[in-house]
PAZAPA-4460 file (N, C-alpha, C; in steps of 0.05 Angstrom, whole numbers, plus 32768, in hexadecimal, padded with zeros to 4 digits):
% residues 205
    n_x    n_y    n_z   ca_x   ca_y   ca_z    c_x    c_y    c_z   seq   type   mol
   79F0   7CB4   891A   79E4   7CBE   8901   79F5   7CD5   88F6     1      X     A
   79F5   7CD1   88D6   7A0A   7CE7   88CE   79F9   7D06   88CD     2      X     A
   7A0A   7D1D   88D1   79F7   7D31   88CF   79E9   7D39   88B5     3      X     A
   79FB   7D32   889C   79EF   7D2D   8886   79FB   7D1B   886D     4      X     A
   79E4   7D14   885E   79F0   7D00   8846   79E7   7D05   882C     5      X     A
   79F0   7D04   8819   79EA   7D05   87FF   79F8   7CFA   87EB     6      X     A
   79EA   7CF2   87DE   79F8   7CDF   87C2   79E8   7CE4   87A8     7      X     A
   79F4   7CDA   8790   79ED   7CDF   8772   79F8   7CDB   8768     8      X     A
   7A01   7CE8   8759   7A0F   7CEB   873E   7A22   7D06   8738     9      X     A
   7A37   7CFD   8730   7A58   7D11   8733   7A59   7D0E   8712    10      X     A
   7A64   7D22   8705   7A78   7D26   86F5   7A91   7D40   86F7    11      X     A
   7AA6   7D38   86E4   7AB6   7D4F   86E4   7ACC   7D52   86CF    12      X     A
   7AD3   7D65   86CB   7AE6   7D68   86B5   7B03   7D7C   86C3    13      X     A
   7B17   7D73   86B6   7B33   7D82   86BF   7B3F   7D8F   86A5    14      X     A
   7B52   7D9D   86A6   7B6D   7D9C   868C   7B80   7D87   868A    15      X     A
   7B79   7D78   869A   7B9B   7D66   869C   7B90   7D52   867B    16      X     A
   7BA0   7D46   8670   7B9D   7D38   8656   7B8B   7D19   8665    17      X     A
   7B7B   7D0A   8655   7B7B   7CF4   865D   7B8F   7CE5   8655    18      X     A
   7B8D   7CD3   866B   7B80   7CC6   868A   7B94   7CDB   869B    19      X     A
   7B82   7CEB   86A3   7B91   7CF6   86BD   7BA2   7CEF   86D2    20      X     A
   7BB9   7CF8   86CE   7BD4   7CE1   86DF   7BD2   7CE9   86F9    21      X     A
   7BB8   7CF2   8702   7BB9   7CF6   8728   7BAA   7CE2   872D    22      X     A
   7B9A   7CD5   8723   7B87   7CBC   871A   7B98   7CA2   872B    23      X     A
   7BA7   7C9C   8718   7BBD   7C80   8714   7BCF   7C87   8725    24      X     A
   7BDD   7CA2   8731   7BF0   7C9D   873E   7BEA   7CAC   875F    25      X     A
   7BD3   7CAF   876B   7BCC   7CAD   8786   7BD0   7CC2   8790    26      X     A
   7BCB   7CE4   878F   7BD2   7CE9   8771   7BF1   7CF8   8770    27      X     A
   7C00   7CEE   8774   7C1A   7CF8   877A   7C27   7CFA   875A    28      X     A
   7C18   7CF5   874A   7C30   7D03   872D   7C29   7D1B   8720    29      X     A
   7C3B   7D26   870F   7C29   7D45   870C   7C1C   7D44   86F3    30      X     A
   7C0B   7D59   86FE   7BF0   7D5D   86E7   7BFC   7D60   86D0    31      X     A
   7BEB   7D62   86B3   7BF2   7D64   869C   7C04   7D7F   8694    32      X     A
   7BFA   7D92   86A1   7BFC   7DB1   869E   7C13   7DB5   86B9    33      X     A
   7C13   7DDC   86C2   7C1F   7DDE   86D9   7C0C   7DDE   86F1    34      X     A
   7BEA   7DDC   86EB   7BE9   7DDA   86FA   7BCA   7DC7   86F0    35      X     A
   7BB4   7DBD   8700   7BA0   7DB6   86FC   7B87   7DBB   8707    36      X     A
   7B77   7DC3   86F0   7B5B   7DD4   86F5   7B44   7DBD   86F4    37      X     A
   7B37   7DC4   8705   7B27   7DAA   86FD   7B03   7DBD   8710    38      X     A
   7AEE   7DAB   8708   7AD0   7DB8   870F   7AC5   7D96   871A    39      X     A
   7ABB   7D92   8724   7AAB   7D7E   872F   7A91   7D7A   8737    40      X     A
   7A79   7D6F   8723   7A59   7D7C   872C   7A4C   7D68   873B    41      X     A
   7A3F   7D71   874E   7A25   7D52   8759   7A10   7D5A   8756    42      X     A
   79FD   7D40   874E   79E5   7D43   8757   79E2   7D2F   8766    43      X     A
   79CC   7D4B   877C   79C6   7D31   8795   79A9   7D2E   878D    44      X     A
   79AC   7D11   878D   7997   7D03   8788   7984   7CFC   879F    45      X     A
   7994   7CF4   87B6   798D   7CEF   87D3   7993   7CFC   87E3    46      X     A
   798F   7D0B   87F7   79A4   7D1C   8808   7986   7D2C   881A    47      X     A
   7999   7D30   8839   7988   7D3C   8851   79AB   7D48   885C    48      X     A
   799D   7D57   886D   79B1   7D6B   8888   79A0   7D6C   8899    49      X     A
   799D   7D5F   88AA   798A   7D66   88BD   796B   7D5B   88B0    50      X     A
   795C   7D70   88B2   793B   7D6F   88B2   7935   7D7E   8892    51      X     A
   795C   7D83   8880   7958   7D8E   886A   7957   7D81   884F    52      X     A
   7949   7D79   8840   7948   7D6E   8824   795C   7D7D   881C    53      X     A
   7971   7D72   880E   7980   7D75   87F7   7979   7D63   87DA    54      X     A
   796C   7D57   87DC   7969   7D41   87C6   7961   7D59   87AE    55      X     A
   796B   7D51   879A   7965   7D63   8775   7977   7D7A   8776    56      X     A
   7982   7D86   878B   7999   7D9A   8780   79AD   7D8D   877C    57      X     A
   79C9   7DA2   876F   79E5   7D9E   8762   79F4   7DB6   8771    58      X     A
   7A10   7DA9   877A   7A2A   7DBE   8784   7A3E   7DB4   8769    59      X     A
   7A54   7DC6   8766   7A64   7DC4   875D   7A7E   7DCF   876C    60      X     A
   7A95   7DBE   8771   7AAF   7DBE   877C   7AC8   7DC8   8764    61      X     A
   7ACC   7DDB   8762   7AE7   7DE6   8757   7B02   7DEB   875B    62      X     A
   7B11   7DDB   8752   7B32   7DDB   8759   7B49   7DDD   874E    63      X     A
   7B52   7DF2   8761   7B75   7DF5   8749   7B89   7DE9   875F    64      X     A
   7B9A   7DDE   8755   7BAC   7DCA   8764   7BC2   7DD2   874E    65      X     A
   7BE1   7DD3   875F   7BFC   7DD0   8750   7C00   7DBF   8745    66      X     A
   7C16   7DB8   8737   7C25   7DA7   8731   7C1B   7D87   8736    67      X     A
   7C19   7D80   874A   7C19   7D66   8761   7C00   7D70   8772    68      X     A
   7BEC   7D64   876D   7BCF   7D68   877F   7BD5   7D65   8792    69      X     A
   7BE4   7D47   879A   7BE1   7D40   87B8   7BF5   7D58   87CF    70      X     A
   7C02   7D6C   87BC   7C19   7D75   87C9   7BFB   7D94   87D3    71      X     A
   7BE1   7D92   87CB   7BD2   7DA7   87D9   7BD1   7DC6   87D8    72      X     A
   7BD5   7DD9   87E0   7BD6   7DF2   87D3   7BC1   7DFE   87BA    73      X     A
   7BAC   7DEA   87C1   7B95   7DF1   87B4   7B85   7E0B   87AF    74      X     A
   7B7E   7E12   879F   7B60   7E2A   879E   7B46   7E11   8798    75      X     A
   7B35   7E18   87A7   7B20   7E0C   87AE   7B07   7E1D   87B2    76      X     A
   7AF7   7E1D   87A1   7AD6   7E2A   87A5   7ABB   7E18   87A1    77      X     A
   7AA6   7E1E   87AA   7A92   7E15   879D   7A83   7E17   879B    78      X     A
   7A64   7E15   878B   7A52   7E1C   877F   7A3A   7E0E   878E    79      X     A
   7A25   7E1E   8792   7A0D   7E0C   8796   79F4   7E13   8781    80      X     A
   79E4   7DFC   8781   79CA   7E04   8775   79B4   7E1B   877E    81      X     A
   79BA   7E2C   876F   79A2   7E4D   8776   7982   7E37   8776    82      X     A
   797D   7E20   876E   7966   7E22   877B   795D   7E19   8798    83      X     A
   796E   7E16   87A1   7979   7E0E   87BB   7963   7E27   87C9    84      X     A
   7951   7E1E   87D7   7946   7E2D   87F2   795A   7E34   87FD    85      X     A
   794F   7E4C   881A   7961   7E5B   8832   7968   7E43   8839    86      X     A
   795C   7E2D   884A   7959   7E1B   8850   7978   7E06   884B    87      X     A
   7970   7E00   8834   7984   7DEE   8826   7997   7DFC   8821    88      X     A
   799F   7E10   8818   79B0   7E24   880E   79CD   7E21   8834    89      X     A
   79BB   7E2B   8844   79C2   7E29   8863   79CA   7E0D   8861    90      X     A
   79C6   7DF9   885C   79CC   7DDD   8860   79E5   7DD5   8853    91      X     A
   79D6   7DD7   8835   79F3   7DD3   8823   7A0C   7DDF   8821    92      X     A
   7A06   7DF7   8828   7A22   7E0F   881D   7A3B   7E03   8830    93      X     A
   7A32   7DFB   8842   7A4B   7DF4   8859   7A56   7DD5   8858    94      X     A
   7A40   7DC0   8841   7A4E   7DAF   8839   7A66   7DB7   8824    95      X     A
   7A60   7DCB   880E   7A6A   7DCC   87F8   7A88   7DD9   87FA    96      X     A
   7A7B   7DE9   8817   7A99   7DF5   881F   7AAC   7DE1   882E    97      X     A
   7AA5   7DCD   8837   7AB2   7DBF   8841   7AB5   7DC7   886B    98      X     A
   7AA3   7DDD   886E   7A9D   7DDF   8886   7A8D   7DC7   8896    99      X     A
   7A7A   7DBB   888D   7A6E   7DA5   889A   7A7F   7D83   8893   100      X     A
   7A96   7D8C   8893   7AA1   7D6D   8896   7A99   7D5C   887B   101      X     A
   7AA6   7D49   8877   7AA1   7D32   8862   7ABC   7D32   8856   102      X     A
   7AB0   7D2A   8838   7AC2   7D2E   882C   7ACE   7D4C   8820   103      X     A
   7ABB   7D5D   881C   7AC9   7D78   881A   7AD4   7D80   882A   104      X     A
   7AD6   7D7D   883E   7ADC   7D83   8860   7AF6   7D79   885C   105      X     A
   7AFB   7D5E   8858   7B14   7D50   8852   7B1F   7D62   883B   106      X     A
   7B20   7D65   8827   7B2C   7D79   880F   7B39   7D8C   881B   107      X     A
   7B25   7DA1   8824   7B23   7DBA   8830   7B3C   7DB8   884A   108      X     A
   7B3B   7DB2   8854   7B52   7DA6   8872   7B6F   7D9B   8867   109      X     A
   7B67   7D8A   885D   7B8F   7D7D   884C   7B94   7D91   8834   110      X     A
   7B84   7D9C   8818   7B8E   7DA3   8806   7B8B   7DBC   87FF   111      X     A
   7B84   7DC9   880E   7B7B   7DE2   8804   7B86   7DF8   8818   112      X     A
   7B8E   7E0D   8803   7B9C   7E2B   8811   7B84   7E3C   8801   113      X     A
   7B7D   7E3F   87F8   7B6D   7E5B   87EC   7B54   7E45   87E8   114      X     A
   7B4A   7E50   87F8   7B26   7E48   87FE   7B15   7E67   87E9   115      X     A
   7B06   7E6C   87DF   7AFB   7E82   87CC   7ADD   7E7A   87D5   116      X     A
   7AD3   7E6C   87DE   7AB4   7E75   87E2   7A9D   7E65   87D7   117      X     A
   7A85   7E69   87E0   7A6B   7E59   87CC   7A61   7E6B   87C0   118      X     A
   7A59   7E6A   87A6   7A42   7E75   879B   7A2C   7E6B   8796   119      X     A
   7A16   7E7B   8796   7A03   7E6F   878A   79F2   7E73   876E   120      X     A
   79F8   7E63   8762   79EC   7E63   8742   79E0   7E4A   8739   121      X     A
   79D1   7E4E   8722   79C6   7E3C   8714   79DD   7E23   870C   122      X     A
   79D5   7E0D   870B   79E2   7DF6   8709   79D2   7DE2   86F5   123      X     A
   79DD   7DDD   86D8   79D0   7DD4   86C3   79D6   7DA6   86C2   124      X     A
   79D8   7D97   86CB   79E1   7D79   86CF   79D2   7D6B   86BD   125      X     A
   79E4   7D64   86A7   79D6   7D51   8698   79E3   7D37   8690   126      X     A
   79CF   7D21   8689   79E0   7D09   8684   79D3   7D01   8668   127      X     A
   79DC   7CFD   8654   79D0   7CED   8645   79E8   7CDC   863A   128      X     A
   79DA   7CBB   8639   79E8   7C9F   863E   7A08   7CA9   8647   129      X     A
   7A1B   7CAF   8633   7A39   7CB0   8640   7A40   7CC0   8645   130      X     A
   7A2E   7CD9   8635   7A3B   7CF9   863A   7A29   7D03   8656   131      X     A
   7A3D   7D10   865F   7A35   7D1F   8678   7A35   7D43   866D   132      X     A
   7A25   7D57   8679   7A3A   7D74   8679   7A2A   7D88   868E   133      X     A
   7A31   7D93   868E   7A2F   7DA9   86A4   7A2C   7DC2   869C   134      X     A
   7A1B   7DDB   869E   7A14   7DF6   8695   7A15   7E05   86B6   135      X     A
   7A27   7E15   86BF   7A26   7E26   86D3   7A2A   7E44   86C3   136      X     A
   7A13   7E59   86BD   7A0F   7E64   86AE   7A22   7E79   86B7   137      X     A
   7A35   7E89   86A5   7A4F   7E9B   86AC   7A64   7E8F   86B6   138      X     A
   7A62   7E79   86BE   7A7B   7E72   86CF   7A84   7E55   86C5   139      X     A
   7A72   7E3A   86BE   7A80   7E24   86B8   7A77   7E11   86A5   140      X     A
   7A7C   7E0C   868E   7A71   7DF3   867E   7A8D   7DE3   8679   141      X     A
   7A84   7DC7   867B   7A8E   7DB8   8666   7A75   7DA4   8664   142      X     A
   7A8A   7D8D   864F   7A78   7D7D   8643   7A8F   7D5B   863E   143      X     A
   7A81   7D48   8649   7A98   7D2C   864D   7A8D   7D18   863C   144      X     A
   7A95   7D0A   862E   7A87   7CF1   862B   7AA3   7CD3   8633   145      X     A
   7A92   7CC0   863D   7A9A   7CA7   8649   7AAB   7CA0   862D   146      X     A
   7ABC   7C8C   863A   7AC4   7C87   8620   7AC1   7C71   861B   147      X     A
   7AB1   7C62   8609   7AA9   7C41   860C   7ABA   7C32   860A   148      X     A
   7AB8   7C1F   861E   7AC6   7BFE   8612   7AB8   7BF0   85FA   149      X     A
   7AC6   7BE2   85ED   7ABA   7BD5   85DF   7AAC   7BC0   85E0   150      X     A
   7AAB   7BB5   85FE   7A9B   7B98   860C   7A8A   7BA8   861A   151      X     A
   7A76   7B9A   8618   7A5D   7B9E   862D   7A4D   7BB4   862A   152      X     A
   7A48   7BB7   8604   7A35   7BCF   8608   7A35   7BEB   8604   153      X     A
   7A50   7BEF   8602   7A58   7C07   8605   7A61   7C1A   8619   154      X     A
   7A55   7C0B   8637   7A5C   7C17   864B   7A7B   7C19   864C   155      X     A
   7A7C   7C38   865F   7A9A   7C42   865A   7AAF   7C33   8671   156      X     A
   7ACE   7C3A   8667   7AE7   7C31   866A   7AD7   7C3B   868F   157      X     A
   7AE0   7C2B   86A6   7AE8   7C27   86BC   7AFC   7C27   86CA   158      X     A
   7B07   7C3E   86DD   7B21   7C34   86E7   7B1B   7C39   870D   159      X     A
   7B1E   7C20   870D   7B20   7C1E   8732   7B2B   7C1A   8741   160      X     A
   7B26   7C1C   875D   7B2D   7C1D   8776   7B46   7C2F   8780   161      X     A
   7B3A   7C4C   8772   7B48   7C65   876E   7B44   7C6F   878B   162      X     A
   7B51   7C87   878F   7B52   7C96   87A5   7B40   7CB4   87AB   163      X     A
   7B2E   7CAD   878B   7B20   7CCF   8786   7B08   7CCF   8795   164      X     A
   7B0C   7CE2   87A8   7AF3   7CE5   87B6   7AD6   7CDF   87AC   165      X     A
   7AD2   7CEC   8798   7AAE   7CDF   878D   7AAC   7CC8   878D   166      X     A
   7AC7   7CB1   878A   7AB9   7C97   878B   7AD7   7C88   8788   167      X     A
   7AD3   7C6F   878E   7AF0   7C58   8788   7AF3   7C52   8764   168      X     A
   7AD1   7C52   875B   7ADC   7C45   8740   7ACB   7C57   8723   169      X     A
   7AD4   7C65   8719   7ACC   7C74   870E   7ACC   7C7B   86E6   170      X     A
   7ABE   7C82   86DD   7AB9   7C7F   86C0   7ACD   7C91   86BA   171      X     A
   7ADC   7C8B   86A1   7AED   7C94   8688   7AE1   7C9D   867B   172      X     A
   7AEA   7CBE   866F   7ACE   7CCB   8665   7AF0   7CEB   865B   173      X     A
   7AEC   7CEB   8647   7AF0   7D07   8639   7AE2   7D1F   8631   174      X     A
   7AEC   7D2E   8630   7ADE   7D4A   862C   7ADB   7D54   8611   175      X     A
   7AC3   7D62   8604   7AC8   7D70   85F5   7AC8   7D8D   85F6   176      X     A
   7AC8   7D95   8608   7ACD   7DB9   8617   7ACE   7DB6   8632   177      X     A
   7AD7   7DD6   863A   7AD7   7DD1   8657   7AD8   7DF2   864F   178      X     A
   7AC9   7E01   8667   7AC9   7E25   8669   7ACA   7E28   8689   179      X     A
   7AD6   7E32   868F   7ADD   7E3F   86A9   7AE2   7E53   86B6   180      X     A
   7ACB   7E67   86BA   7AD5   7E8A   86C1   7ACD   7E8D   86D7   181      X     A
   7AD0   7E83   86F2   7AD0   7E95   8714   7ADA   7E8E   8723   182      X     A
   7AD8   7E99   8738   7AEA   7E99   8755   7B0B   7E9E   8747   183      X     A
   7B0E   7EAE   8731   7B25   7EB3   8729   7B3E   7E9E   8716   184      X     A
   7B24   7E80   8712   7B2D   7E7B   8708   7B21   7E71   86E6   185      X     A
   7B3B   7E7B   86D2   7B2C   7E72   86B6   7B39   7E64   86A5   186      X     A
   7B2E   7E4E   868F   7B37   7E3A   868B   7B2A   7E3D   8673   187      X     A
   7B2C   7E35   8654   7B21   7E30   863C   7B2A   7E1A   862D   188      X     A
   7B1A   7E07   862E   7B25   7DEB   861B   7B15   7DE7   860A   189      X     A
   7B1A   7DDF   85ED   7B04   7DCC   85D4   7B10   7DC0   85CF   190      X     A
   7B04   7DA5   85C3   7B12   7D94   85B2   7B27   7D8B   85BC   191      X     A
   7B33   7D87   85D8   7B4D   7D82   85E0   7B48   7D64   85E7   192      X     A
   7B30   7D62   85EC   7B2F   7D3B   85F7   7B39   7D35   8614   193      X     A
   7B42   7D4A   8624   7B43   7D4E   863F   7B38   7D41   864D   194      X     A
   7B41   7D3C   8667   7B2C   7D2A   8678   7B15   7D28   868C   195      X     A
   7B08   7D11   8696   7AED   7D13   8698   7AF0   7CFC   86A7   196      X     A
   7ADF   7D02   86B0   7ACD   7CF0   86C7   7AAB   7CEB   86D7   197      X     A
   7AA4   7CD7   86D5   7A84   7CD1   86E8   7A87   7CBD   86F0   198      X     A
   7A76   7CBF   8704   7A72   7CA3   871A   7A5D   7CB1   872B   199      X     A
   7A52   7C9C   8736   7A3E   7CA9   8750   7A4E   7CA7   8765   200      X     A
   7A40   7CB9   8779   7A4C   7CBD   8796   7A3E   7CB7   87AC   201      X     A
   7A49   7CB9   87C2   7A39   7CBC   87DD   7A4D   7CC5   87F0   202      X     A
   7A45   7CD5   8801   7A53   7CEA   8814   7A3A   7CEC   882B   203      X     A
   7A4F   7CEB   884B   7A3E   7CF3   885F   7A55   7CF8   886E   204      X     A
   7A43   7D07   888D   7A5A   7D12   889B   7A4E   7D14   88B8   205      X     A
***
């Protein structure tokens, strides 16, 4: 039995231009910029540690990566939901850090030199039909919308059997802002059409 599992719903936004060329190329080509910033939010929809409910809170994963992601030298922090009980708070913080193994565990171990910490703050997750956005109050907003195909509805552009941890096949989705002020790092985008991403997840460890 895993010691814990949780799944939901991911979005995220970076600076790199769309379609983000760490995407398509595994991710060995370099980001748009010199380097790439990116925020990543979940909600766990389902989720235990033990004898602990996680189900209805949100973490958020923050990253600055050089040139070439896969080349590592990361700053890496992350956020948990303040309504998180002692309880849960104890449970999750050591997922988000990547101390309890998984997939942050995996991040945390290959790509990362400056580890910065969890906080805990309010965490705002919303979906309506394509747009996704995120409110972490002082420290993080953006705002994505999918970008439709024109078959089937409107549901958005798909690109799969990727290598991105939240999932193999994941929604095409641009930004219309992105704000970024902690753990030392800050970022200000409008109107740039930057890129984006959702898909649901599942993680255990």
């Amino acid at each position: 039995m895993p010691d814990w599992e949780i799944s939901g719903e991911y979005m995220e936004s970076c600076n790199c231009d769309y379609l983000c060329p760490c995407i398509y190329t595994n991710p060995q080509g370099e980001v748009t910029h010199d380097h790439c910033t990116a925020a990543l939010i979940f909600r766990i929809d389902q989720g235990v540690r033990g004898a602990t409910d996680l189900s209805g809170l949100c973490f958020a994963l923050l990253i600055r990566s050089g040139k070439i992601m896969a080349d590592g030298d990361w700053v890496f922090a992350g956020v948990v939901d303040d309504r998180a009980n002692a309880a849960q708070r104890a449970a999750l913080a050591p997922i988000v850090s990547g101390e309890a193994g998984g997939t942050p565990g995996m991040i945390r171990s290959n790509l990362v030199s400056d580890f910065r910490g969890v906080q805990f703050k309010p965490i705002e997750f919303k979906t309506e039909g394509l747009k996704r956005s995120v409110n972490i109050p002082d420290m993080l907003s953006f705002e994505i919308e999918g970008v439709a195909s024109r078959n089937r509805g409107g549901e958005p552009f798909f690109i799969d059997n990727t290598a991105h941890p939240a999932n193999r096949r994941l929604a095409l989705a641009r930004a219309n802002q992105f704000h970024l002020h902690g753990f030392g790092l800050d970022l200000d985008m409008a109107g740039k059409g930057n890129n984006g991403h959702f898909a649901a997840f599942s993680w255990a460890a």
